[in-house]
N, C-alpha and C positions, 0 to 999 in steps of 0.2 A: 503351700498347702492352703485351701480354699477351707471354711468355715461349715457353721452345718446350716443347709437349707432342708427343714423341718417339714412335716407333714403328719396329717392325722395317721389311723391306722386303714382309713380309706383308701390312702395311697395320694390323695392330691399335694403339691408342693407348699411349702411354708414359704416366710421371709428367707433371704439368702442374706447372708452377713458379710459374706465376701466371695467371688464368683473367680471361678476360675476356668480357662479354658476347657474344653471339653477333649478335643485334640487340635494337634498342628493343622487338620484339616483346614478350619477357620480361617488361619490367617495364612495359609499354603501359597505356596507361587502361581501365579495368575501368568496366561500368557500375556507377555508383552507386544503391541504390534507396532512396529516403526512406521509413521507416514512419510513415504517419499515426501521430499517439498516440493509444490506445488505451486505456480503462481497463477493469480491470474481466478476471472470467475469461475471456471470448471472446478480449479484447485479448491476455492472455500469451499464450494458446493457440496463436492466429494468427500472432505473431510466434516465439514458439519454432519451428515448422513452418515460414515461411519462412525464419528464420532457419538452424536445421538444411538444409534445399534448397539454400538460397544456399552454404552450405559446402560442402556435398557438389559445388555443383557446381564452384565454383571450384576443390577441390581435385582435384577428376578434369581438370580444364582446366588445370592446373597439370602431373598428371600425363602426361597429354597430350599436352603443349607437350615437355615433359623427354625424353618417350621419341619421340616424331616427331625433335624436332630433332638427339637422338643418332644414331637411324636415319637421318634425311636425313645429316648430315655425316660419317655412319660408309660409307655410300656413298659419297659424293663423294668423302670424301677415299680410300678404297681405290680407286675410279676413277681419281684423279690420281695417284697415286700408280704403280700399273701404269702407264699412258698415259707417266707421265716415264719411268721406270724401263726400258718398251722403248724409249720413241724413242733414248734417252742406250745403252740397246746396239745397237742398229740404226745409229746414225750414229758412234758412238767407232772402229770399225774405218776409217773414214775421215781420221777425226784422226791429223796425225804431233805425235810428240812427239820431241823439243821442237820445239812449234810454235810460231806469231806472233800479232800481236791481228788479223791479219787472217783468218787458220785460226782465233783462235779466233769471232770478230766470225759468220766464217760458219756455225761451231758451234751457234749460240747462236741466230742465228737459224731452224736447219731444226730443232733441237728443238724453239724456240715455235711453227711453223706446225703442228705437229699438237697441241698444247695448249690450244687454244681464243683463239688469242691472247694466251698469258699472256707477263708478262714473263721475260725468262728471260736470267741472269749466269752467262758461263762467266769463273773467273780462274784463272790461273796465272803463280804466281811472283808477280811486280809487274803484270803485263798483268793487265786484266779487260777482257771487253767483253762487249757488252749488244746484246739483239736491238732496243729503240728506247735508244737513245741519251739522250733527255731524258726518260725516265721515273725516278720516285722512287726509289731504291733503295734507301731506312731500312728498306722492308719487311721489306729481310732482314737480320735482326738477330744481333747478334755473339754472343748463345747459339746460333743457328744455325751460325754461320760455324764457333765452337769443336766443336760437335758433331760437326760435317762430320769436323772435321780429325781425331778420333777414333775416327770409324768407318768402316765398308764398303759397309752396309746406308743404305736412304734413310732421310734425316732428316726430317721435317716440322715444323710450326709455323704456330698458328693465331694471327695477330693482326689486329689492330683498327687504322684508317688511315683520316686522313680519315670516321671514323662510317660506313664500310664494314666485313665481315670480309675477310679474303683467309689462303689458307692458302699459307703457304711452303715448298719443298721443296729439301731438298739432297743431292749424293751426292760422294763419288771418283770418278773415270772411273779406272779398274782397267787391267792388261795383265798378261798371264800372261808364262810364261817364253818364246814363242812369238811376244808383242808385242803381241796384238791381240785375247784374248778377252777380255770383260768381266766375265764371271762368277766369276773365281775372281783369284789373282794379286795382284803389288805396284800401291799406286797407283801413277799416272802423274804428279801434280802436278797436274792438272787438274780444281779442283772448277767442278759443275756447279751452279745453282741457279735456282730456279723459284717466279712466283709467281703462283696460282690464284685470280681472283674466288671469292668463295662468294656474292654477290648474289642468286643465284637462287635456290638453298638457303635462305635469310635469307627472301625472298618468298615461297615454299610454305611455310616455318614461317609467319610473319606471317597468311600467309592460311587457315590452320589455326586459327591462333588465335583469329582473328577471324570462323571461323565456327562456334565453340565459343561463343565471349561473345555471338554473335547469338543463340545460342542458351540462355542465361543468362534473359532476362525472360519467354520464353513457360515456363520450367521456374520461376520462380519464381513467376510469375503462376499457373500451375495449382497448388500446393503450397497456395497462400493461397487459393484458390479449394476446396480437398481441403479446408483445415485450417477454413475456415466452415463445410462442411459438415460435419465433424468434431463441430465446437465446436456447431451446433445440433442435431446428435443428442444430444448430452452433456449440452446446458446445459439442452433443452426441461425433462428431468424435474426439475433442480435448478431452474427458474422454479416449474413447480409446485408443488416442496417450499415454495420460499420465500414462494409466495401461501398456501399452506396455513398456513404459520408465523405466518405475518400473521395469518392467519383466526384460528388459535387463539389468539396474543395477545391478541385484542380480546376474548373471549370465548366462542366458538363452537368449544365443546368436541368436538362430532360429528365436525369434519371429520375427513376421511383422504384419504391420495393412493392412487391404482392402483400395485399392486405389479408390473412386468413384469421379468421376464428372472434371471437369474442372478447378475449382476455386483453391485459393488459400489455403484451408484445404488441397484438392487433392495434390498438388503440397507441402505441408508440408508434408503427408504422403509418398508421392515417395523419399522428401530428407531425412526423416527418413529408410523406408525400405532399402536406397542406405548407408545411413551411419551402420545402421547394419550392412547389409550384409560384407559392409570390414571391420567393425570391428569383424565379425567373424573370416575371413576372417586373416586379422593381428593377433589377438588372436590364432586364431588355429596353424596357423605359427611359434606366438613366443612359446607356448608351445609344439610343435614338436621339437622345437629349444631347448627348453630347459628340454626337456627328454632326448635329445638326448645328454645334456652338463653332466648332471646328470649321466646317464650310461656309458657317457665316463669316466667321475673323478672315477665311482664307480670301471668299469672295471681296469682302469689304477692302483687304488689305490690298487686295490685286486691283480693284476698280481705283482706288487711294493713288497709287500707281502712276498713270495717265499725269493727271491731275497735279500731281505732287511733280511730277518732272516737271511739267510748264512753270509750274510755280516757282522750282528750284532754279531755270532758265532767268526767268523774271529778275528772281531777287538778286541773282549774280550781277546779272547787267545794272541793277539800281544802287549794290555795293560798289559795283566800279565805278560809279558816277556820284558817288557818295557826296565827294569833294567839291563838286560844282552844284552841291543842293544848298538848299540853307539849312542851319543847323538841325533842326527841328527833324527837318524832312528827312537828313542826313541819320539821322539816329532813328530814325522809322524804319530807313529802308533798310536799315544794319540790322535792328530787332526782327524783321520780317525774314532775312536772311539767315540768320542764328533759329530760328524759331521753325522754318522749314526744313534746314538739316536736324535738328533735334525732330524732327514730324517724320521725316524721313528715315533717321535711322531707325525709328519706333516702327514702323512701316514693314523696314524690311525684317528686324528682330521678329515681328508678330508672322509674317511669311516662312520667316527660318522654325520659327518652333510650330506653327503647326503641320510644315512640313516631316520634324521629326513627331507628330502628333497621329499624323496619315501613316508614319512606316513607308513615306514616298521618295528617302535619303539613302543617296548611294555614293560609296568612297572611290576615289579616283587615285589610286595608290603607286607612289614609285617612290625611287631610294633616295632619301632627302640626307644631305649633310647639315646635322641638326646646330651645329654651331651657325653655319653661312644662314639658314632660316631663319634661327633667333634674330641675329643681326638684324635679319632685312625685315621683321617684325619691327624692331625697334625703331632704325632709320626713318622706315615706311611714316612712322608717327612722331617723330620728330622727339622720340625717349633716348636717342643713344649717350647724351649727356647728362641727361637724370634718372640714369641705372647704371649699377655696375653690372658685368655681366661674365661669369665665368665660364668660360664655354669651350670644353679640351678637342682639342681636333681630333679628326679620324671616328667620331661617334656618328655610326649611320642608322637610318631606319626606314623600313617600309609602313609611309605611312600617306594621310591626302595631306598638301602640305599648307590648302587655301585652309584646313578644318586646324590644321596645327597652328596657322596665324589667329586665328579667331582663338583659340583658346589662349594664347600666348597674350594675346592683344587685352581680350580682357582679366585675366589674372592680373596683369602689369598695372594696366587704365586701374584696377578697382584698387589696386595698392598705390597708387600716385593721388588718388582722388581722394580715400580715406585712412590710407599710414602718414607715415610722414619718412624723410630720408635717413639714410641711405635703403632703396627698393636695389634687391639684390636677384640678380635670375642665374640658377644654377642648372648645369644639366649634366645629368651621370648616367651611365648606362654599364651595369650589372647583373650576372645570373639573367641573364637574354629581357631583362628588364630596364625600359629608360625611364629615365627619373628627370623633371623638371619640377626646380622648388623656386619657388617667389613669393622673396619676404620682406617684411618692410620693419619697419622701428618705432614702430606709432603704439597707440594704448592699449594695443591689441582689440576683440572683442568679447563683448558680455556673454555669457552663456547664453543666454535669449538671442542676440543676433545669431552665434555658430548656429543656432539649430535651426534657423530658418536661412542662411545667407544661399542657401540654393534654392530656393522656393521662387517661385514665377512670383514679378513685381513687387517684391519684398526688396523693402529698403528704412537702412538702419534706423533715420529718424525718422520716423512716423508722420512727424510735425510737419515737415514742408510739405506742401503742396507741389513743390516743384525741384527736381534737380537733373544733373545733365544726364544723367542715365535712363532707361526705363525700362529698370526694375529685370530685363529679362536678360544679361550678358552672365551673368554666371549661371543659370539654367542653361542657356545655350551650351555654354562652354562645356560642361558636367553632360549633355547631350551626346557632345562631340567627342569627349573623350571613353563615351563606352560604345558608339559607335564602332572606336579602334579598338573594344576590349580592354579597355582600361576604365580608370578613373579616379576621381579630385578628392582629397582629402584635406583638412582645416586638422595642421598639427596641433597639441596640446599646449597651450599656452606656455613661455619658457622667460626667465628673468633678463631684460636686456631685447627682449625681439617683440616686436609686433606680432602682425597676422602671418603665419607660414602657410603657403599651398603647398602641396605637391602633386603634382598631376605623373601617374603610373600609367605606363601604357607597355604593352609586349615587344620588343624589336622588330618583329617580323610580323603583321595580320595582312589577315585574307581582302579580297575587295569584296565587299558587297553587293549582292545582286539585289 
């Protein structure tokens, strides 16, 4: 039960001392609307838009509700309020004072018959009576009754009974010096009190509201309906961007997107077509540049050639005669001859890779029995005593089998050069997969070398100036093994083992055209 909110006999509102609902209208069920989820730019889009609508509208349905229902009750109750206030001077000149509960009994009832049938308590002194007799009378509540007792002007109070509202009204019944006017004067003893359904009040809000939230899903249904079409004017040109993005990742440097309009898509797509264009731009440069580094190595290396056989001629013949030089001379001709083949193999390594550089590398493919190959890898180089070699018969493969010694050759060579013994070569063939692993027993390598040991002219120590490799037999190799569809792997370091390769390649690839 809500307190009394006061007011002159004007009819405007007083303090409220404790506020009570007016009806369930208020805090009534609201539609709820589930958002599909959504991912992705369209999704926020859609949902911030309806969600903004949804606010907007509940808060103007809020606002709505707040100012109808003040409006409706600020009527009503200025209505009741006159309506008691004349009937109680219209019929007080009738009243003697001091009267009885039967003067007052009939008080009470010819004020309620023009009040809508409200209840209606006249008391004086110890007497009250009541226009129905068994009706409730908490209604009117002892804030009221005290208010009464200290004023002149009508009292009112809005409370809550039964999940009903009803508004309460109290007054003095007044007499001047003369006995009988109401308007001005001493009380008489005789408080009057009334009390007004607002029911029907409570149903014109209620039904206010409820045609406000009917109207919630066709306002929010068109918002999300706005905001698709919003979201496809918007997103069409960022699809395109992003097909075009595609396009130029994979390589198709030309593209560009249409630049329309002014905003700020427009102006995404001009700094997209501007960063294209130099990245074509740069791209076409450095690969000009780098055709042009390509046909130099390959020229120089092929001119190299010539040159380097006479030379290699030369030093043979002044190694063989070593013995009849003097020593001096002898150790020249030796240097010149070591120094030639080292010139030499760098010669043709530089020929070999930028031939796989050109994409001008073709396999020569037949059935190798990968055990007899290893062998003759090994023999070939004088390793068949300082390698163990496991190698089960009956393992075959279609593969080239000059590309298979090269690989073989230098996986072995780089572990004889930098493990240390026992260098072991394994070959398995599984799941239409052959497997060759070569491993050695040495200190393994540093995280810094694995990640570079397939890199062109990369080599472990930095420091020297000179050693017998150069720099490009495991590039090669790692070449030759995805030539076959395969390729080298540097196992994860293990206690007890040096460096592990293992070169993967298919049992069966195609030849190269």
């Amino acid at each position: 039960m809500s307190s009394a909110e006061e007011s002159t006999e004007e009819g405007t509102e007083g303090t409220t001392a404790k506020s009570a609902p007016l009806s369930a209208a208020r805090t009534g069920r609201r539609a709820r609307i589930r958002l599909p989820r959504l991912d992705g730019l369209r999704g926020r889009l859609i949902i911030t838009v309806v969600v903004v609508a949804l606010i907007s509208s509940v808060t103007a349905t809020a606002l709505a509700y707040r100012e109808s229902r003040d409006a409706v009750l600020k009527r009503a109750q200025n209505a009741a309020v006159e309506d008691f206030r004349n009937r109680v001077d219209s019929l007080a000149a009738d009243l003697d004072v001091p009267t009885d509960p039967r003067s007052m009994a009939r008080f009470a009832t010819d004020v309620s018959s023009g009040l809508r049938g409200a209840l209606v308590v006249a008391q004086y002194r110890d007497y009250t009576a009541s226009s129905d007799p068994s009706a409730d009378r908490s209604r009117i509540t002892a804030e009221l009754r005290a208010t009464v007792r200290t004023r002149t002007q009508v009292s009112l109070q809005r409370v809550e009974h039964g999940g009903k509202p009803w508004l309460a009204l109290g007054a003095p019944v007044l007499l001047d010096s003369a006995g009988r006017d109401r308007s001005s004067g001493q009380p008489s003893g005789v408080e009057i009190f009334a009390v007004v359904s607002l029911a029907d009040e409570e149903r014109d809000t209620a039904e206010l509201v409820r045609s406000v939230q009917r109207g919630l899903l066709p306002v929010v249904l068109l918002a999300a309906v706005l905001a698709l079409l919003a979201a496809r004017t918007v997103l069409r040109p960022v699809r395109k961007l992003a097909r075009a993005t595609r396009r130029l990742a994979t390589g198709e440097l030309s593209i560009r997107v249409e630049e329309r309009g002014r905003d700020e898509l427009a102006e995404l797509a001009h700094t997209f077509n501007e960063t294209a264009g130099a990245l074509e731009d740069s791209v076409s440069e450095l690969r000009a540049q780098e055709a042009l580094a390509r046909r130099f190595v390959a020229d120089v290396s092929h001119e190299l050639r010539t040159p380097l056989a006479a030379m290699t001629i030369v030093s043979s013949v002044l190694e063989e005669d070593a013995d009849q030089l003097t020593p001096d001379t002898a150790h020249a001709a030796r240097t010149v001859s070591a120094e030639t083949a080292k010139l030499t193999r760098l010669v043709d390594d530089l020929i070999e890779i930028s031939r796989f550089d050109a994409r001008a590398v073709a396999l020569t493919v037949h059935s190798v029995d990968m055990a007899e190959a290893v062998r003759a890898t090994l023999a070939a180089r004088g390793w068949t005593d300082r390698v163990e070699a496991d190698l089960p018969p009956g393992i075959r493969a279609r593969l080239d089998r000059r590309r298979l010694d090269v690989i073989v050759a230098n996986l072995v060579g780089n572990a004889l050069r930098h493990g240390a013994p026992p260098v072991t070569v394994t070959v398995r063939a599984a799941d239409d997969r052959l497997t060759v692993t070569v491993a050695d027993h040495g200190p393994g390598m540093t995280p810094e070398v694995a990640r570079h040991v397939f890199d062109r002219f990369y080599k472990a120590d930095s420091a020297r100036s000179r050693s017998e490799g150069s720099g490009l037999g495991m590039a090669i190799a790692l070449e030759n093994a995805r030539l076959h569809g395969g390729t080298i792997e540097l196992e994860p370091p293990a206690p007890g083992v040096g460096a592990v390769f293992t070169l993967q390649m298919p049992l069966r690839t195609e030849s190269a055209s």
